[in-house]
Each structure stands twice: as C-alpha cells, then as structure tokens.
C-alpha positions in Angstrom: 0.0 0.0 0.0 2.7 2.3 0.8 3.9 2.2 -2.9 1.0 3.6 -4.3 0.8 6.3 -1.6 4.4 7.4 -3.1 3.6 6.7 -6.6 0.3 9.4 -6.1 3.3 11.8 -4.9 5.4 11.3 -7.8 2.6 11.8 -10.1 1.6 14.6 -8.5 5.3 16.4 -8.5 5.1 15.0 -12.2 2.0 17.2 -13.2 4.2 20.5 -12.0 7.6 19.5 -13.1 5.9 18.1 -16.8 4.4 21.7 -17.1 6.9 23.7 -15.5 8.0 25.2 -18.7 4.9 25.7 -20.2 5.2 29.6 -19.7 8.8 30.2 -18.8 10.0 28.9 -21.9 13.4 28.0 -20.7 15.8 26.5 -22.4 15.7 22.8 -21.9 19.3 21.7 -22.1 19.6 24.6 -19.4 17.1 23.3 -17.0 18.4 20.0 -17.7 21.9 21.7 -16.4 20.4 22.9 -13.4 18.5 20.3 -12.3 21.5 17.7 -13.0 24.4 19.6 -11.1 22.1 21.2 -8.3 20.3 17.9 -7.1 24.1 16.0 -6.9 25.8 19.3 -5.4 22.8 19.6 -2.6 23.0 15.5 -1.8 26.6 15.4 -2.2 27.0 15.8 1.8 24.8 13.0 2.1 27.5 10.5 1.3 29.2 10.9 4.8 26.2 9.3 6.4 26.5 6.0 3.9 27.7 2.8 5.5 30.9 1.5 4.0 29.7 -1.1 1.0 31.7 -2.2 -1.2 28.8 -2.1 -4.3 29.8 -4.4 -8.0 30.8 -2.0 -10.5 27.7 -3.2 -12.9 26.0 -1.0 -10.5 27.9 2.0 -11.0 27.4 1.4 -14.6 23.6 1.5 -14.2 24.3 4.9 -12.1 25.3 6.4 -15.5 23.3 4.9 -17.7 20.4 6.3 -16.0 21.9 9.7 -16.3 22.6 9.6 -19.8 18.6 8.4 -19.9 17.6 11.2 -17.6 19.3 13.6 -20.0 17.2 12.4 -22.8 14.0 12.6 -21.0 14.5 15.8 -18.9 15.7 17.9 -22.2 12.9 16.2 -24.1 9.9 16.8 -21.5 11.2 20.3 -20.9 11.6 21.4 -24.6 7.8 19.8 -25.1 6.5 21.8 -22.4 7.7 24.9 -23.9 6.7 23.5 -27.2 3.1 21.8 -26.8 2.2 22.0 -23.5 2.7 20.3 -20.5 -0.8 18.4 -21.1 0.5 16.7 -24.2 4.3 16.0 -22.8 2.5 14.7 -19.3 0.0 12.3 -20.6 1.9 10.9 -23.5 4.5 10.0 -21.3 2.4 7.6 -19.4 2.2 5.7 -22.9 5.0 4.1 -21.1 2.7 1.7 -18.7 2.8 -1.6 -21.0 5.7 -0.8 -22.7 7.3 -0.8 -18.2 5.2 -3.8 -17.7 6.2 -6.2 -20.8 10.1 -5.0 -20.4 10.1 -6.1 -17.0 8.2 -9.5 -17.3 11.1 -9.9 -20.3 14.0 -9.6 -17.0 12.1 -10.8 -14.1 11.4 -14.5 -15.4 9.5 -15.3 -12.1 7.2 -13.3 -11.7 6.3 -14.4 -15.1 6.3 -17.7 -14.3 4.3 -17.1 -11.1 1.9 -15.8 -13.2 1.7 -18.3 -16.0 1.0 -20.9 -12.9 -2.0 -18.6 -12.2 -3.7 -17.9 -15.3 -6.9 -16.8 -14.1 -4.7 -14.0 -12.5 -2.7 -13.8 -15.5 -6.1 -13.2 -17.7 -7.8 -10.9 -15.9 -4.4 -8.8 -15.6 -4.3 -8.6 -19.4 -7.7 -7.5 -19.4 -7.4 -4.6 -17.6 -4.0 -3.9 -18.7 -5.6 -4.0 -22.3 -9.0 -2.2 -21.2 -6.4 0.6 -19.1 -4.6 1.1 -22.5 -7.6 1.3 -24.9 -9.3 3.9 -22.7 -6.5 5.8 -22.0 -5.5 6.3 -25.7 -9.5 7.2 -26.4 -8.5 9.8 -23.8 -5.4 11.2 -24.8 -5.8 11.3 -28.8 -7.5 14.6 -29.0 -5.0 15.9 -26.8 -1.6 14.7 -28.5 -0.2 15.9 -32.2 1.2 13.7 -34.6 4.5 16.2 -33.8 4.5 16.2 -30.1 4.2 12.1 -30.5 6.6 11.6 -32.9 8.9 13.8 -30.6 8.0 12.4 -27.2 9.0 9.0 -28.3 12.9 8.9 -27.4 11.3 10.0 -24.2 8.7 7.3 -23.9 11.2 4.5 -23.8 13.7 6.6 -22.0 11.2 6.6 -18.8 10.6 3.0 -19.2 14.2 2.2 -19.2 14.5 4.6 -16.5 11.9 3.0 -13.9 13.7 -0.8 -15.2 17.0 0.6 -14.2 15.7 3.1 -11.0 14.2 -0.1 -9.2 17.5 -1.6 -9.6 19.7 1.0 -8.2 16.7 1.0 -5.5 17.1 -2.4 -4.3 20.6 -3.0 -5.0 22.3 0.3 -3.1 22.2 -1.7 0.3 19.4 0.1 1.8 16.4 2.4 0.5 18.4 5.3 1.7 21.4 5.0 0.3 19.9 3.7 -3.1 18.2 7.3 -3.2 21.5 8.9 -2.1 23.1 7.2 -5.2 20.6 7.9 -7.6 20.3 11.7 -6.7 24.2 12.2 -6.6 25.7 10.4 -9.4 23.0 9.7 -11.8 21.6 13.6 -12.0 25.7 14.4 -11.9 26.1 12.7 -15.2 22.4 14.0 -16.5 23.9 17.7 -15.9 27.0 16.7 -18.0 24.9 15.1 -20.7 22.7 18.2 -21.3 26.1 20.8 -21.1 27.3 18.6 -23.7 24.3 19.0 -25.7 23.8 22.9 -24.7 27.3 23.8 -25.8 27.1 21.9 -29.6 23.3 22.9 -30.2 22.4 26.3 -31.5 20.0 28.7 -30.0 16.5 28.8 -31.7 16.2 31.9 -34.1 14.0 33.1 -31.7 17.0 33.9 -28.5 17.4 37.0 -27.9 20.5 38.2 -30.0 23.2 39.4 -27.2 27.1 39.5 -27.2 27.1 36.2 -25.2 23.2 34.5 -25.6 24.5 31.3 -24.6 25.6 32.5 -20.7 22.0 34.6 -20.9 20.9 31.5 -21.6 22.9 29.5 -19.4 21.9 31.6 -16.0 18.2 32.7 -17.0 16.6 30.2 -13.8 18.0 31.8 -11.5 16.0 34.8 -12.1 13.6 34.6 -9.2 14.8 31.4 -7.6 13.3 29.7 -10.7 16.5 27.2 -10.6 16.1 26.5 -7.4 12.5 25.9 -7.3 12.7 23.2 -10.0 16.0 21.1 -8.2 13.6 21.1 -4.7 10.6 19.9 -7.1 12.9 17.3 -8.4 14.5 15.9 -5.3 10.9 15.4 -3.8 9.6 13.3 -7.6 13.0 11.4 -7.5 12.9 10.3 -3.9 9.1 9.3 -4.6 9.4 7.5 -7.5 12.6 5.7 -6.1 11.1 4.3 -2.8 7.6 3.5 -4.9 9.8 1.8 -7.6 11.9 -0.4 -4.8 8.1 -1.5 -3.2 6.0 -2.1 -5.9 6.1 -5.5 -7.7 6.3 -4.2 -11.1 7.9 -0.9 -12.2 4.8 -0.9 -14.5 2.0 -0.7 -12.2 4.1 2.3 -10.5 4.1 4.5 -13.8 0.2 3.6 -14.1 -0.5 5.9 -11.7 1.3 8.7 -13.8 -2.4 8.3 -15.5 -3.3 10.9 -13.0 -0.6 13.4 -14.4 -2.0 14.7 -17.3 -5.5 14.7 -15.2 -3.6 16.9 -12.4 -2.0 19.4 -15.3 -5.3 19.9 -17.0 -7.0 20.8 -13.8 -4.0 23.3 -13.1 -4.1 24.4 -16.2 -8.0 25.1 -16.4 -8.3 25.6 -12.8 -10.5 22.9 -12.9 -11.4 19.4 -12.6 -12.9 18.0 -15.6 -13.7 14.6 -16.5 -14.7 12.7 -19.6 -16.1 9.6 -20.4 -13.1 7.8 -21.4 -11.1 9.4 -18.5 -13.4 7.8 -16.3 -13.4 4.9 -18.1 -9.5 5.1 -17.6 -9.5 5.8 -14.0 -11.9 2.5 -13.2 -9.2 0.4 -14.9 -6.4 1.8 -13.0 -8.4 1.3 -9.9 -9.2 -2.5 -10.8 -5.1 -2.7 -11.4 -4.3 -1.3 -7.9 -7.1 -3.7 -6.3 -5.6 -6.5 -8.4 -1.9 -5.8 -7.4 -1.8 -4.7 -4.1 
C-alpha cells in the first residue's frame, strides 16, 4: 500500500515539473543543467552518512546509464513543455505503462512464471492492462499531435528504461536510503554533464534574444527569481518518490500507471478545474481495478 501512496506523490510532482516550462520557456538543455548539477551538489554531503559497502561496478554502470537516460528525458519533456504543452508532454508520457510492464516481465522470469502458474490472474491482468490502455488512448488522442508524438517517443522509452534501471539502483544500493542517495548524486551528476554537452554543440533557436554572449543569458536565466532552485527542490521530492515507490512495488509498471493521473492533475492546473470525460473515467476505473488486483 505504501507504494501507491508514493507513486500518487510522484505523479503529482510529475503534473508540475511536466508543465513547469509551459510559460517560462526556458531552455531545456539549461534546465536540464540545473537540475543535474544542483540535485548532486545539494546531496553530495549526504555521502558521509552511507555505511561502507563495497557495491559491483555493474551497479555503478547503471548509475550512469540512468543519467545519460535522464538527459534524454529531462531535455525532451522540458523542450515539449515549452513547445506543446505540459498536457500533451504529461500524458503521453504515461504511454510508457505496458511498454514498463512487458520489459520487466522480459527480465524478471519469475514473476512471469508465477503468473503463468495462475492464469486466471494472468487473464484478468491482461484485461485490464488492455482495457487501461484502450481507454487511456480514447482519452489522450484529442490531446496529443502527430508532432508532439513523434517527438515524445525517445522520451517514452527513456522513462521505461529509466523506472527498469531506477528499481535496480533502489534495491541494490544496500538500503532504500542509500539507493536514493546514489541515484540523486551520481545519476543527476552525469544528467547535468549530458545536457552541457548538448547545450554547448546545439544552437540557440532563431527566436534567442540576440546578445554579445546568448549562450551564458541562456545559461543563467533560472535563477531569475529562484526559478533554478525551485525546480532542483521539485525534483528531489519526484526522485525520492518514484525511487522508494519503484523499490516496493512488484512491477515498475504498475508504478508508472498511476502517472495516469498526471495529465489529469495538469489539465486541472491548467484550467483551474477538474474536468472529466467519459473515457477518463473509463481510464481511472481500470487503473483502480489494477491497484485492487496488485496490491
């Protein structure tokens, strides 16, 4: 139960970060810059209060993997935001769910096996996995262009492998803590490096305001107004979430379900209001039926 009490949080600190450039317009290599260097910079003291492990260096190796990952999903959600709107970047990234669920079931032969021995489980699972899925698409279509899709996708398998490699680095850091402590350190340090590479080799949209050094505006824009700073405390809080859901759930799938009720939280920031449709409904009973089924 407690794993979808902190998969609701990170969904929630999903809705904001998802459309937190919807209006600011930031770069999104920058933010990616900011949020990479300042999450590993303010947990960096952290490390004095890890017990002495001696961790296999395939887990390292997954530490910067998921950076390089996060790179590619940060910059991607950000510049969609800016682009399309934090609806359309929010609830096409929960496109994800099967695509989390299948993966996993490909590594973790026994819980697919478990479930092949119960296949009255197994079929009502595919049901609503396959109901969840049908509705949810009925929901999002209207909302999602053929541009912001064709975009999004790097970042749609990006998350899955993310949430795949996060539970590991969850359950394999020698305690819940110190798999968090890991992850926010060394992963969001290499994210950071990942989107200065990209900053310094992409050009500036046409549209940047044309100064004798855009790049450094650029560069130190979010922290006009604490902007920076607001986004790396937002961040730490969805990380630590999504990290401790990740580590309890059974399958990293069923935790990214709930970022169903992402693109349900932005629209209601967005119009100030909580509207529902058929096939969001439709949606949510599914989802409901998977958390009754799992937990």
């Amino acid at each position: 139960m407690n794993w979808i009490i902190l998969s609701l949080i990170y969904a929630l600190t999903n809705a904001f970060y998802t459309t937190y450039n919807d209006k600011r317009n930031f770069n999104g290599y920058v933010l990616g810059i900011w949020r990479g260097f300042g999450i590993s910079l303010f947990v960096l003291p952290l490390f004095i209060t890890l017990p002495s492990l001696e961790l296999p260096s395939s887990y390292f190796l997954i530490l910067i993997l998921q950076g390089l990952m996060i790179g590619v999903y940060d910059s991607h959600i950000f510049f969609a935001s800016a682009k399309f709107g934090g609806h359309a970047s929010s609830g096409f990234m929960a496109t994800t769910v099967l695509l989390t669920v299948f993966l996993w079931w490909t590594i973790d032969f026994n819980e697919l096996a478990a479930l092949f021995k119960n296949q009255p489980y197994l079929i009502t699972l595919m049901l609503i996995l396959s109901g969840f899925s049908i509705s949810y698409w009925q929901m999002m279509k209207v909302h999602v262009s053929k541009q912001a899709e064709s975009y999004l996708y790097p970042a749609v398998f990006a998350l899955a492998l993310m949430s795949i490699a996060t539970r590991y680095i969850a359950l394999h850091g020698g305690s819940a803590y110190a798999g968090v402590v890991w992850y926010l350190s060394v992963s969001c340090f290499v994210s950071g490096l990942y989107n200065t590479v990209m900053f310094i080799f992409t050009p500036l949209t046409s549209n940047t305001p044309q100064t004798h050094h855009p790049k450094l505006k650029t560069l130190i824009a979010p922290f006009s107004k604490g902007q920076g700073f607001w986004l790396i405390a937002l961040s730490i809080t969805l990380i630590t979430a999504k990290t401790l859901a990740l580590r309890l759930a059974q399958n990293p799938g069923y935790v990214i379900a709930l970022l169903l009720t992402s693109p349900l939280i932005s629209d209601s920031i967005e119009k100030k209001q909580i509207h529902l449709t058929p096939a969001s409904l439709l949606t949510l009973m599914f989802l409901i039926l998977l958390l009754l089924l799992v937990s």
